[in-house]
N, C-alpha and C positions, 0 to 999 in steps of 0.2 A: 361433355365427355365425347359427342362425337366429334368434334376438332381433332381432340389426341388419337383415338384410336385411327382417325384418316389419315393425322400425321404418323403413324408409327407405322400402316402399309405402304404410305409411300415410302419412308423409310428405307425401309426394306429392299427399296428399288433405286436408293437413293434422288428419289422423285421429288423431296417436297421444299427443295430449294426452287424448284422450276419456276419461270413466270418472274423473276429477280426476287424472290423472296415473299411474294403478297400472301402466298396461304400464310407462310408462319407469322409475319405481321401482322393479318387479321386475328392468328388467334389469339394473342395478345390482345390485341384493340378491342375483342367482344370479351376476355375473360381475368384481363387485371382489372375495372373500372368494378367489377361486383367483385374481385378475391375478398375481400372482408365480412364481405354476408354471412352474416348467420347461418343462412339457408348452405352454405356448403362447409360449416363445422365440422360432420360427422368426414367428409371426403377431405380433409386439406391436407393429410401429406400424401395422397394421391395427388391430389393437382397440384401439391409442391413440385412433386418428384415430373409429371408430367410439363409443368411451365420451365423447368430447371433443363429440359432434354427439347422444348423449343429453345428458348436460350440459346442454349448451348449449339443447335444449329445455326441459331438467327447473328451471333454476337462472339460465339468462341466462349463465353460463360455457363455457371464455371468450368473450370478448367475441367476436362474427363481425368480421375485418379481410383485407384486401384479399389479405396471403399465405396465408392460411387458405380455401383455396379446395373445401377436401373438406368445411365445415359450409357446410349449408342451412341456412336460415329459412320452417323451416315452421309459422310464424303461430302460433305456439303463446305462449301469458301465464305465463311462469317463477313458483315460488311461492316464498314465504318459508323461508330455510335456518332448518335446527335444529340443536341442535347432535349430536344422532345423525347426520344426514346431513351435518354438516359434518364428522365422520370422516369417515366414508367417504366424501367429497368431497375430503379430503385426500390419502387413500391413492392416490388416482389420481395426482394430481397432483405429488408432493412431489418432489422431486427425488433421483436414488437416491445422491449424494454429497452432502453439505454443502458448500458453499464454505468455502475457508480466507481466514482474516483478509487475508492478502495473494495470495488470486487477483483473476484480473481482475474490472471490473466485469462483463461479460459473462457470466460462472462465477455471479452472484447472480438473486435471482428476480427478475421484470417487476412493472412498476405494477400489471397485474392480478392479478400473483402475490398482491404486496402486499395489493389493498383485497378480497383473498376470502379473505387471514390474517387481518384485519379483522374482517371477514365473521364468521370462525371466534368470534374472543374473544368480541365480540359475545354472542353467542348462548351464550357457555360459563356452565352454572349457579353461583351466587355463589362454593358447599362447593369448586369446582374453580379458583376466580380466583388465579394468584399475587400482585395486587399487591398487600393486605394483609399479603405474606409474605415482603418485603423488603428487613425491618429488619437480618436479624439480617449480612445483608452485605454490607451499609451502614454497619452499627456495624462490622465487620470492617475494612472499607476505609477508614474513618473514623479507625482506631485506638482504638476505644472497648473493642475485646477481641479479644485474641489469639488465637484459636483460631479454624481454620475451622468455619464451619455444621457441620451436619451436611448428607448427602440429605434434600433434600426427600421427605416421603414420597408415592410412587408410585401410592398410592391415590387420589392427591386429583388428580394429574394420568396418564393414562395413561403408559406410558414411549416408548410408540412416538408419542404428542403431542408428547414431550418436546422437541422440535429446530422447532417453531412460536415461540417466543421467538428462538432465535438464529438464526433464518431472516430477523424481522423487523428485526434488530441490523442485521447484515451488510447487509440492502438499503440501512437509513439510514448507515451508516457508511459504504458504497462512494456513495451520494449527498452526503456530507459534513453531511448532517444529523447534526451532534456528541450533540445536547442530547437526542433520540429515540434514536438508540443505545445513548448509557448509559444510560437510559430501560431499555431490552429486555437491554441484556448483563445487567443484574444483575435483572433478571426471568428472565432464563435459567442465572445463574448461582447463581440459590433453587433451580433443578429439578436443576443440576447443575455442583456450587463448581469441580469438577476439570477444564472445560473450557478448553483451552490455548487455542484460539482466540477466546471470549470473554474471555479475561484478555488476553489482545493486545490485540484490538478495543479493549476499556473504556480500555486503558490510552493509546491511539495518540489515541483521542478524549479522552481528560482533555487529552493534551498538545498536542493542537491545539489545546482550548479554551484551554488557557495562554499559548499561543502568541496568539492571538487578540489575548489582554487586554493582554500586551509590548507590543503594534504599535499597539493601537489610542490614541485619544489621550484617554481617558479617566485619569483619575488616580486611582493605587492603591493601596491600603490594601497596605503591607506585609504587617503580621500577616495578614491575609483571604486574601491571594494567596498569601501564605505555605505557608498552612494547604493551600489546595487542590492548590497543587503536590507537598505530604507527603501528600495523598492517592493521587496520580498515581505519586509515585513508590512508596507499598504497592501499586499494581496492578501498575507495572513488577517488584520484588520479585517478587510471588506468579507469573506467566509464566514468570520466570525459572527459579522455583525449581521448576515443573513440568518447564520445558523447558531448560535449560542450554547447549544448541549450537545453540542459533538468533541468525546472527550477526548478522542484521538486527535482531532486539531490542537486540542488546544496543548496534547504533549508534544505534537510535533512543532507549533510556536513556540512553546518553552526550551526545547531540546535546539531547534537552530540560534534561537535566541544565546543561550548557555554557549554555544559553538564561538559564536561572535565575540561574547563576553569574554571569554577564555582567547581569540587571537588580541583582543584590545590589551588584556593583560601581557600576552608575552608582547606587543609591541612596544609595551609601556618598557617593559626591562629591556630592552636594546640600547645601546648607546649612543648612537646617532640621530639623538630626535631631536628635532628643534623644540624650545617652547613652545611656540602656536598647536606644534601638532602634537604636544605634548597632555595640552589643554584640553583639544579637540579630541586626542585618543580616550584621555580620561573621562569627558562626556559620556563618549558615546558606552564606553564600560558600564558607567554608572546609568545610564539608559535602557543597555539590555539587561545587569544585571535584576533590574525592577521588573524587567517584560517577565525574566523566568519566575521569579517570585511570583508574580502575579499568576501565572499560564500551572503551574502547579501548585500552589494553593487552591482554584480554579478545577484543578481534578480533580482534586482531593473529595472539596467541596460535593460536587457533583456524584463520584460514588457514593459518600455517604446519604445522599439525598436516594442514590437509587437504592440503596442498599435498607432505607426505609419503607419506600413505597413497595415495594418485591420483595420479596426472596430469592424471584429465578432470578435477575439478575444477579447476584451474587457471584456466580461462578463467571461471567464474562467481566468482572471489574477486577474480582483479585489477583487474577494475576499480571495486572501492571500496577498493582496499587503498591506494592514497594519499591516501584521506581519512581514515584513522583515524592517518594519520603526522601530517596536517595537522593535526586537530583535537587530538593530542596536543604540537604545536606551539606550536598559538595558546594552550592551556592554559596551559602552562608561561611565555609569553611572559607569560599576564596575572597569573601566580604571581612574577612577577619569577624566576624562574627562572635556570641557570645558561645564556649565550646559546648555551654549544657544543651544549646539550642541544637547545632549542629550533629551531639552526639545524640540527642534525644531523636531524631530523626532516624541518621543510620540504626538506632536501636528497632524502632520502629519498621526499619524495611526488615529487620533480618527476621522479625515478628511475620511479618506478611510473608516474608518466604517461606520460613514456615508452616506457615498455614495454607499457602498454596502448593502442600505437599514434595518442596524442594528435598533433593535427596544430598546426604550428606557421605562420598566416595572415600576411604583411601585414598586412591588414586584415582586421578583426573585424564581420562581417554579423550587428546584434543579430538582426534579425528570423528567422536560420538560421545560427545560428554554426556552423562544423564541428564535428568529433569533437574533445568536453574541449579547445577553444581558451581557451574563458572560464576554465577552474580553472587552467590553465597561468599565464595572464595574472597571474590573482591572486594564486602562488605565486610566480612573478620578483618580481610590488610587493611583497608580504609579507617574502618574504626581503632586499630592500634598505629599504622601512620599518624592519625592526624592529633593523636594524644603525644605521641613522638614530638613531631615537628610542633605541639605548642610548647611543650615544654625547652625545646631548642629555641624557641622564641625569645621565652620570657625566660630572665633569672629568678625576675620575684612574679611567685604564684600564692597567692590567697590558698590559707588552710580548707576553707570548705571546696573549694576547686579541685584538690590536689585528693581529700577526700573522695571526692567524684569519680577522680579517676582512677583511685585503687579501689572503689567499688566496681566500676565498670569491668576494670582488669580481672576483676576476679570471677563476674558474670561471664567474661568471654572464656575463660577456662573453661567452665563447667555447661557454655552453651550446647546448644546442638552440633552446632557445626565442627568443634572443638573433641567430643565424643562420639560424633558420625552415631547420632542418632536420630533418625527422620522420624519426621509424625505417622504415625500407622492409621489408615485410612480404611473404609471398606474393601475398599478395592485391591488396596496392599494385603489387607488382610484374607481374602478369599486365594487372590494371586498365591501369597505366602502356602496356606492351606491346601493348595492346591502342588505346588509345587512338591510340600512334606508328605501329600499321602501319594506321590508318583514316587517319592524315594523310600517311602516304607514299603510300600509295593512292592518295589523294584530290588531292596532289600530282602524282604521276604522270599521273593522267588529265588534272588542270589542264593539264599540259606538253603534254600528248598533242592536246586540245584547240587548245590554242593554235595547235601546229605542223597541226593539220589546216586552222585556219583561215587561217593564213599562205601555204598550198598554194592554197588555194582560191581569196585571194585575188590570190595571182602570176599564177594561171590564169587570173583575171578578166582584170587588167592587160594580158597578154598576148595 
């Protein structure tokens, strides 16, 4: 503590640059190598705040900003980082958790964070650069060879460095920068193959980038796009294969999967196809159509499994658990499938909607829809579309089939969503109650009012 207090009278004089900088570099050099001690728990955002206002002398970090009211500016000329001192510029700063692939953006670093990770590579000597050194998975994700890398060796990058790549991942990923991303995951994933959350990451951003290329109106080279969605899905693969019970992967495998499956089909209906690519498109259909089968059966699976060992989980699975009913719905509807299957499903999500308290509007407010009114909606049209378009299909329909679906027709009349009746919940319930005794209330007074003024006004009269 006496460093900072000496720095902060010089300060004042703007004194403590003098000498080309050596106090404020010593106090770094005697007081980041113990910051992690124990022994100064009870003080560390004191000597945050205080290491954050050498900094910011010694480096121009961080920036001085309006909430940052504990650094001065005292006139001092920041000198150029090295990369010795860009360790030990990191150790201060780095954050003592990693963000995960799907925390908030909030949980990732700041722009400043950012251009002083920058800052860092920058300055880092050639013998330590990874991006020379990642071929070898690149050819991995590429499918050029099957076997993972090996570790990078540790010599060429520190290991406590090691988390400066997927630092910089995670910031452009939670920015939606796709292309700097995979950029950084597979520069982080040279320093270290067996990171579950850069094999998320890499993989969330291949499939938006695929996504992209779907919607956009440029025109696509089958094979080309072909190729890159078999890369996307080896990085779905290798996630997988670290982490197995993360259900959110495995919808978002099924859901790009289903994306694919659905362009293989309109490319099939085009007229310009040759045989070869005819074959080839039809492949790969019937390839991802399996992936999404599989990838939501697989959630299914999985909530139910939680949904036995807990209770609390309960409320964190139902409400996606009618979308893996849906999306193995529409699957099947576009396999030509058998219709009980398909409609037993859609029947199924509109089940789970309900029960994950979906409201059922009059009218639909795009700009604020209520709770799951929009997926509701889609699930009534879907279930009487696809009963529609079978019947436009076939002329001859089996009597028990055709049963089915003047049973279903008559369930959908009288469902919830059909009489905009939602499930009344505690919550609903107290809300609702709460709501009736502010307007008996408020009733009561109105009357009470009225007859005061109807007094008042007899008495005038009178």
């Amino acid at each position: 503590m006496m460093f900072f207090v000496a720095h902060e009278l010089l300060g004042r004089r703007q004194w403590c640059s003098k000498g080309n900088h050596k106090f404020l570099s010593m106090i770094l050099n005697v007081t980041v190598p113990k910051l992690r001690s124990p022994l100064f728990e009870p003080y560390r955002d004191i000597i945050q705040e205080c290491l954050e206002q050498t900094t910011f002398c010694l480096y121009g970090y961080p920036q001085k900003k309006a909430r940052m009211r504990h650094i001065q500016d005292h006139e001092t000329t920041p000198i150029d980082l090295s990369w010795p001192k860009a360790a030990q510029l990191l150790k201060i700063f780095r954050p003592h958790v990693l963000p995960q692939f799907n925390s908030y953006k909030i949980d990732s670093i700041s722009t400043d964070m950012e251009t002083l990770l920058q800052q860092c590579i920058s300055t880092m000597p050639i013998k330590y650069n990874i991006i020379g050194h990642t071929k070898p998975i690149e050819d991995f994700i590429n499918r050029k060879t099957n076997s993972l890398p090996m570790l990078f060796n540790s010599d060429v990058l520190c290991f406590k460095m090691n988390w400066i790549y997927y630092l910089l991942a995670d910031y452009y990923f939670k920015c939606r920068d796709f292309s700097k991303a995979i950029q950084y995951y597979e520069m982080d994933l040279t320093v270290d193959p067996t990171r579950f959350d850069s094999w998320a990451g890499i993989s969330l951003s291949k499939a938006s980038k695929c996504e992209t290329m779907i919607g956009s109106i440029e025109v696509l080279r089958p094979a080309e796009f072909l190729k890159i969605t078999d890369d996307t899905l080896k990085c779905f693969e290798m996630c997988l294969k670290i982490n197995e019970n993360d259900p959110q992967l495995w919808v978002e495998n099924g859901s790009f999967a289903y994306n694919v499956q659905s362009y293989c089909s309109r490319y099939l209906k085009s007229q310009s196809v040759s045989p070869k690519e005819l074959s080839y498109a039809k492949l790969q259909q019937n390839k991802y159509s399996k992936i999404v089968h599989k990838c939501f059966n697989r959630a299914i699976n999985q909530t139910l499994s939680h949904e036995k060992c807990s209770d609390a989980d309960n409320e964190d699975h139902d409400d996606e658990h009618w979308l893996y009913h849906y999306m193995l719905g529409k699957i099947f509807e576009k396999d030509r499938g058998d219709p009980v299957v398909y409609l037993t499903h859609y029947f199924k999500s509109s089940i789970c909607l309900y029960e994950s308290n979906a409201t059922y509007p009059i009218k639909i407010s795009h700009s604020n829809p209520s709770l799951l009114c929009i997926e509701s909606l889609e699930l009534f049209y879907r279930t009487n579309a696809a009963i529609i378009k079978f019947v436009e299909r076939n002329s001859n329909i089996r009597h028990s089939t055709g049963l089915m679906f003047m049973k279903i027709l008559k369930e959908l009349a009288v469902c919830p969503f059909a009489v905009n009746r939602a499930k009344i919940n505690e919550v609903l319930l107290k809300k609702h109650k709460f709501s009736g005794e502010q307007s008996i209330q408020t009733s009561e007074r109105y009357v009470q009012e009225k007859d005061d003024t109807m007094k008042i006004t007899s008495q005038v009269q009178y």
